[in-house]
C-alpha positions in Angstrom: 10.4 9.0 -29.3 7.8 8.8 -27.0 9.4 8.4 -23.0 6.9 6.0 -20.9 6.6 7.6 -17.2 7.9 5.5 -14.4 4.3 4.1 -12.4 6.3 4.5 -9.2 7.9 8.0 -9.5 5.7 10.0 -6.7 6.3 7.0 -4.3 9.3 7.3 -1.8 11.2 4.6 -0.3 10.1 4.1 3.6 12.4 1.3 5.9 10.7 -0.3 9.0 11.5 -3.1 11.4 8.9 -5.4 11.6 8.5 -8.6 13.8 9.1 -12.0 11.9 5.2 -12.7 12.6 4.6 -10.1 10.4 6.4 -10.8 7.7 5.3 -14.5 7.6 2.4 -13.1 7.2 2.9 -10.4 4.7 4.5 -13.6 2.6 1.6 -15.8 3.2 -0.1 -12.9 1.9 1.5 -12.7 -1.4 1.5 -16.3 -1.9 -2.1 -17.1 -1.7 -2.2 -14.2 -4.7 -4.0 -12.0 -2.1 -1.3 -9.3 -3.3 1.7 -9.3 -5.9 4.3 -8.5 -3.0 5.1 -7.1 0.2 5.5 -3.4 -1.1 1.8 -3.4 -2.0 -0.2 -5.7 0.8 1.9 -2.4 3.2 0.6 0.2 1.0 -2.8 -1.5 1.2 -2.7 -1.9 4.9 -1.3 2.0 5.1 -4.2 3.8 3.0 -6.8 1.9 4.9 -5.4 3.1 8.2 -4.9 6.6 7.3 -8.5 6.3 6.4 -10.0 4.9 9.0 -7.8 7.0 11.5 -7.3 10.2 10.2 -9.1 11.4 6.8 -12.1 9.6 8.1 -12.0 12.6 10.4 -11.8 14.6 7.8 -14.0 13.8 5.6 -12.6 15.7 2.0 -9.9 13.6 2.4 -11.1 10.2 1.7 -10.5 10.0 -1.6 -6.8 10.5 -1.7 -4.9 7.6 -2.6 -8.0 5.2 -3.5 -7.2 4.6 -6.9 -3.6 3.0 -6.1 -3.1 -0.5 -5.3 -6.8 -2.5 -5.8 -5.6 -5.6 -6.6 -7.6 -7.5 -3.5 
C-alpha cells in the first residue's frame, strides 16, 4: 500500500500576537478568495519579506521557498 506524504510535514507551527486590525484584514483577505486562509496569506507575506529583506541581499538565495504558496 502506497503511504501519501503529508504536504505540510517540513512546516513548523509558529504562534504570534497580532493586532485585531490585522487580522480583519487577514480575514478580509481570505474572503475576497485572495487566499484559502490565514496560514497561507502569513506565509505569503513571510517569503516576500525575507526576500526583499534579506536573500535579496544575497542573491543565491532567492529562490528558496518560491514554489510554495502561489495561489494569488
Amino acid at each position: 500500500m502506497k503511504t501519501k506524504k503529508k504536504p505540510n510535514q517540513s512546516m513548523k507551527l509558529v504562534t504570534a500576537l497580532l493586532p485585531e486590525a490585522y487580522l480583519e484584514g487577514l480575514d478580509d483577505l481570505v474572503r475576497t478568495n485572495m487566499y484559502p486562509n490565514r496560514s497561507c496569506a502569513i506565509r505569503n507575506a513571510v517569503r516576500d519579506m525575507l526576500k526583499q529583506e534579506l536573500w535579496g541581499k544575497n542573491q543565491g538565495r532567492t529562490n528558496i521557498g518560491s514554489n510554495q504558496d502561489r495561489s494569488r
